[in-house]
C-alpha angles and dihedrals in degrees: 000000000000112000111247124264103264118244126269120244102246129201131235110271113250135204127235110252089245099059107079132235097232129035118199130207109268083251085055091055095040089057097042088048086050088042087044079055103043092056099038085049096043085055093251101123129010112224078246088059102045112118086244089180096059112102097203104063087187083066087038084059099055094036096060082045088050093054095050091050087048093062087055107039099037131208100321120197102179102036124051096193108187122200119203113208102194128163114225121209131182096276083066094059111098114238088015096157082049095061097036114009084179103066120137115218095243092064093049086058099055108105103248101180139007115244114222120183142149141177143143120315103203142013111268134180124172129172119249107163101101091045094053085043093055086050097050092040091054096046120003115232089033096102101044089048098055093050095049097051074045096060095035090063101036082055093079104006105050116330119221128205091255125175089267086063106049086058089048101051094035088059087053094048106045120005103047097248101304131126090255145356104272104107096041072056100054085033088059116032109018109203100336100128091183094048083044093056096036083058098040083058092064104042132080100248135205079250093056097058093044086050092060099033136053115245093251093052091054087051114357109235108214124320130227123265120262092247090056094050085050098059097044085050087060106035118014101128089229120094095211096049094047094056089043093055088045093049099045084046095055085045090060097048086050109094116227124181136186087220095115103030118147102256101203136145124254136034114320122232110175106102118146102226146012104225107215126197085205135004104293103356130164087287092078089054095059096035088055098043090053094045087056093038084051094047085057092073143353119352142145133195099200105123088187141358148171143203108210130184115252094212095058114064083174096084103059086051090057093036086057092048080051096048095048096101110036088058090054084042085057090041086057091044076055109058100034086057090055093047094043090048093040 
């Protein structure tokens, strides 16, 4: 009996070039072409501009929003901000059958609004104290300064787990609000000393925190005028001072609002950074034990977002000419934070 032929090595299949690699349900393109519209109408993205090539118009989408975002922001080393472009019908909305127990399905499926949100992408911590040290040694008051027109932006641009912070949160956590641990300690353990000390050991304690941190980074003293920040920005002899002086000046001179923060209920957790004194300082410990008490419950991480109307272009337009400056005002918090951890 003769022996069988032997196979032929066959290759993968492969697809042409012009069938795409994802096909979406005839509702999904419907959204992403609206989506495509909405952008090229608001002035986002110009037809010559769409990522043509891109098989899921839903990431061609966010692409062409993620560039935009990227002029204005910048490169950013320290910070990885992520916007989330997303369509909202009526079946979004809650208690829809309540308010119109005769939709058609048709019309839940309409896109209504048009979801923007953004917050941080990742968890970051850099370490920040020598570099705020070499500020306030070479001209006392610097380094507070800088920290203080910091926190004042990142405030309503993109807040940060500053020192500030830490007191602030450790005083939540563990002392009942108060400014240390003396009376969870009487609570707790009455006049056992031994019971007092045993507890104090485990905790973190006000001393704790005095001990990682300079007095005017726990609560910054007074900062330097303007006219004083100015001219160190345009004379100091040191290199480093004088491009911190010239970043936290152009910080200043960058407006942030709280206009378009993300109201929700619950403990936020979205902060772009953990600022530590010294690599892995207390600072990490707070940071960590919110983030798990918030967990627990009710919490969010979006730093901003806004509801916007899908039949006016028109707003997004506006919302992007709004949002100009706070994304060069995180650029800035950016790069101060790169040249202070170098």
């Amino acid at each position: 009996m003769a022996a069988a032929p032997p196979l032929a090595v066959l290759g993968q299949p492969v697809l042409s070039p012009d069938v795409p690699t994802t096909i979406l349900p005839a509702a999904g393109q419907r959204v992403a072409g609206m989506l495509a519209r909405y952008l090229v109408r608001a002035g986002a993205v110009t037809w010559r501009a769409f990522p043509l090539p891109c098989d899921d118009p839903l990431t061609a989408c966010a692409a062409v929003l993620s560039a935009w975002l990227q002029r204005h922001v910048g490169e950013t080393a320290c910070l990885s901000p992520v916007f989330v472009l997303a369509p909202v019908t009526a079946r979004d909305i809650e208690e829809i059958d309540a308010a119109a127990p005769g939709l058609r399905a048709s019309d839940a499926e309409a896109v209504r609004n048009i979801h923007l949100r953004w917050c941080e992408s990742s968890v970051h911590r850099w370490t920040v104290g020598p570099g705020f040290d070499a500020l306030e040694a070479a001209v006392p008051g610097l380094g507070a300064t800088v920290l203080h027109i910091m926190e004042q932006k990142c405030a309503a641009a993109y807040p940060l787990f500053t020192p500030s912070v830490v007191l602030d949160e450790a005083s939540n956590q563990y002392w009942l609000g108060e400014q240390d641990e003396t009376e969870v300690l009487e609570e707790e353990c009455g006049d056992d000393e031994e019971a007092r000390e045993a507890m104090r050991a485990d905790m973190v304690s006000r001393a704790d925190i005095e001990a990682a941190f300079p007095p005017w980074a726990l609560r910054p003293r007074a900062v330097l005028p303007r006219k004083r920040l100015r001219q160190i920005a345009q004379e100091h002899a040191d290199g480093f001072v004088r491009r911190a002086a010239q970043l936290a000046l152009s910080l200043v001179h960058t407006p942030a609002h709280h206009r378009f923060a993300a109201r929700r209920e619950g403990l936020f957790t979205g902060f772009g950074a953990v600022l530590c004194w010294h690599d892995d300082d207390i600072a990490v410990r707070v940071s960590d034990d919110y983030a798990h008490y918030a967990w627990q419950g009710e919490c969010f991480e979006e730093i901003g977002e806004v509801l916007l109307p899908a039949d006016e272009p028109q707003a997004l337009r506006r919302w992007m000419r709004a949002m100009t400056a706070q994304l060069r005002a995180i650029g800035l918090i950016d790069q101060l934070l790169q040249h202070l951890s170098a």
